[in-house]
C-alpha positions as semicolon CSV with decimal commas, in nm:
position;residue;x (nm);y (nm);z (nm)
1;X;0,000;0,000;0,000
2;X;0,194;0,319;-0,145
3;X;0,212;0,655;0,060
4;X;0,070;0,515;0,403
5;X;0,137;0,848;0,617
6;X;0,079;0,802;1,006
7;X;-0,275;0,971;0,929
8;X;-0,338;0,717;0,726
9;X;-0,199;0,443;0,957
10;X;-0,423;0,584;1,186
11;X;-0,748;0,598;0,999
12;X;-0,665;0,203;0,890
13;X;-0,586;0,103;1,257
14;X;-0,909;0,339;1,428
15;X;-0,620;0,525;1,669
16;X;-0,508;0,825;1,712
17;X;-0,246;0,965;1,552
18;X;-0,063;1,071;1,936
19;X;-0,131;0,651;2,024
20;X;0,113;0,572;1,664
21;X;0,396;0,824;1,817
22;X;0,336;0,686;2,172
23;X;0,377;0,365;2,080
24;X;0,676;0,468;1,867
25;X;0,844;0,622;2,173
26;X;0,784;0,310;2,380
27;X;0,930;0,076;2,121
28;X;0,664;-0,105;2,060
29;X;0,621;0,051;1,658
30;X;0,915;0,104;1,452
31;X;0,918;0,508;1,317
32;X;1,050;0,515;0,947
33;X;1,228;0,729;0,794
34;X;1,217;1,046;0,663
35;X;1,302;1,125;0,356
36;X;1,404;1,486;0,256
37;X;1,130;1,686;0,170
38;X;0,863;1,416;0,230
39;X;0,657;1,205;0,465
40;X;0,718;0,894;0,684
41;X;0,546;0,597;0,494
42;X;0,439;0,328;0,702
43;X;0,430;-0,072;0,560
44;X;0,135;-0,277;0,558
45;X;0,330;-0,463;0,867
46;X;0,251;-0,163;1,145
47;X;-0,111;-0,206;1,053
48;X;-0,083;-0,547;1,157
49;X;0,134;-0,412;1,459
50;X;-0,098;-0,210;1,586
51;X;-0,426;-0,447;1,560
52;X;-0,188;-0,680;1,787
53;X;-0,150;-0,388;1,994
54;X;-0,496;-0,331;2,027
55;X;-0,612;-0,695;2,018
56;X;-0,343;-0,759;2,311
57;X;-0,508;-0,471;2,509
58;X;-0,858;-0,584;2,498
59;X;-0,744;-0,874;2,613
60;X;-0,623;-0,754;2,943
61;X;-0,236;-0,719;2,833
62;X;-0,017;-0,391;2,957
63;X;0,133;-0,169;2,680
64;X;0,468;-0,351;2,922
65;X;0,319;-0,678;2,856
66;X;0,285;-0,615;2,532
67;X;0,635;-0,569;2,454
68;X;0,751;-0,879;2,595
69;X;0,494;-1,039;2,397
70;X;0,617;-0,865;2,091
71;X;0,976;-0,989;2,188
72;X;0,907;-1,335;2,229
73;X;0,763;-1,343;1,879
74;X;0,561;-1,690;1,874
75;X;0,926;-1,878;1,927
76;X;0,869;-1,943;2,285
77;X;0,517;-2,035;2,352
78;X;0,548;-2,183;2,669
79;X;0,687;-1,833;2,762
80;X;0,375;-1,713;2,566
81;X;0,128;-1,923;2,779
82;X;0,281;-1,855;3,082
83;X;0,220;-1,499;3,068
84;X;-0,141;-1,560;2,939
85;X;-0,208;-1,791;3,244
86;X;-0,060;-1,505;3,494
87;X;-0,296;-1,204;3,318
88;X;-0,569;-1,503;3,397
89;X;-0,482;-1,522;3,723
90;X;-0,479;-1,130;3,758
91;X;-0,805;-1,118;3,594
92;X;-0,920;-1,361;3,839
93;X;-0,819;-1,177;4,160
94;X;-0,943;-0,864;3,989
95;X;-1,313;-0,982;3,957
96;X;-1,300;-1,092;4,336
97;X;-1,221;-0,740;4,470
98;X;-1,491;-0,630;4,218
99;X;-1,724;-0,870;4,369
100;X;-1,567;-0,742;4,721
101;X;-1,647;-0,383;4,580
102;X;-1,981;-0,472;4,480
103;X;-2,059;-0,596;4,798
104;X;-2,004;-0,310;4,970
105;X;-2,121;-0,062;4,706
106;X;-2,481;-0,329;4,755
107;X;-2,482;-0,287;5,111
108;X;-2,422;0,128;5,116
109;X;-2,711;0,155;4,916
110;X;-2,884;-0,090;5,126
111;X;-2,854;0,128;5,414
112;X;-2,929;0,474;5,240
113;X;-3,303;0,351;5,081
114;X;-3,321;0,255;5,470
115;X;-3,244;0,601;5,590
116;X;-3,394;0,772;5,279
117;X;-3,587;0,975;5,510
118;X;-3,268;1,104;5,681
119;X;-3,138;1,423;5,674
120;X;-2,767;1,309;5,600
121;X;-2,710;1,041;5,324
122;X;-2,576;0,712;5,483
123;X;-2,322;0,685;5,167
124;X;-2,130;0,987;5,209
125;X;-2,150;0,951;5,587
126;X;-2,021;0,638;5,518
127;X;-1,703;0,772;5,324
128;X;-1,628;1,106;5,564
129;X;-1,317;1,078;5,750
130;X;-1,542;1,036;6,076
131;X;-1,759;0,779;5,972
132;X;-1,524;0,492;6,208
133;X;-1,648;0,726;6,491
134;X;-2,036;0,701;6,436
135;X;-2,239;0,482;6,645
C-alpha cells in the first residue's frame, strides 16, 4: 500500500495519531524514515502491529506486557502461555475485589433507601473521615 502516512496508519488502525507516536516512543512501533522533503510511509506490517497492539489490550495485556509479547515473537510459547495464564490469574483476583467492591457498594445503598428519610445520606457519611467514629 503506497504513501501510508501516520494519518493514514491511523485511519486504517481506528487510533489516534498521538497513540502511533506513543507507541513509537515506547518501542513497541518502529518510526520510518524520513526522507528529505517528504513524509514517513508506514508498511502494511505496522497495521498489523498495531491491531496486535490493540487486540493484546482488549485482552487484558499492559502496553509492558505487550512488549515482551512482541519480543518473544511466537518462538517461545510456553513463555507465551505462561504470561497468558498469569494475566488469567490477575483477571481472576481482579473480579473478586470487584465482587468485594460490589458488595459493599450493595450494602451502602442498602442502608441509604433505609435512611432515605434522613437528613444526611448514609453513603457519604459512610465515606467522611469520621464515619469509624459514628455509632
Amino acid at each position: 500500500m503506497p504513501n501510508l502516512t501516520i494519518g493514514k496508519l491511523a485511519k486504517r488502525t481506528k487510533v489516534t495519531i498521538e497513540t502511533i507516536r506513543h507507541y513509537q516512543r515506547i518501542g513497541l512501533l518502529t518510526e520510518p524514515a524520513k526522507p528529505d522533503g517528504g513524509y514517513r510511509v508506514y508498511s502494511t506490517d505496522a497495521i498489523a502491529r498495531i491491531r496486535f497492539i490493540k487486540r493484546a489490550q482488549q485482552a487484558g495485556f499492559t502496553l509492558k506486557e505487550i512488549a515482551t509479547l512482541l519480543s518473544l515473537d511466537g518462538a517461545h510459547c510456553a513463555d507465551i502461555r505462561q504470561l497468558a495464564e498469569q494475566k488469567c490469574q490477575q483477571i481472576d483476583e481482579q473480579i473478586m475485589d470487584l465482587a468485594a467492591l460490589r458488595q459493599v457498594l450493595g450494602t451502602l445503598v442498602n442502608d441509604c433507601q433505609q435512611t432515605a428519610s434522613s437528613a444526611r445520606c448514609a453513603i457519604l457519611d459512610a465515606f467522611s473521615d469520621d464515619a469509624s467514629t459514628k455509632p
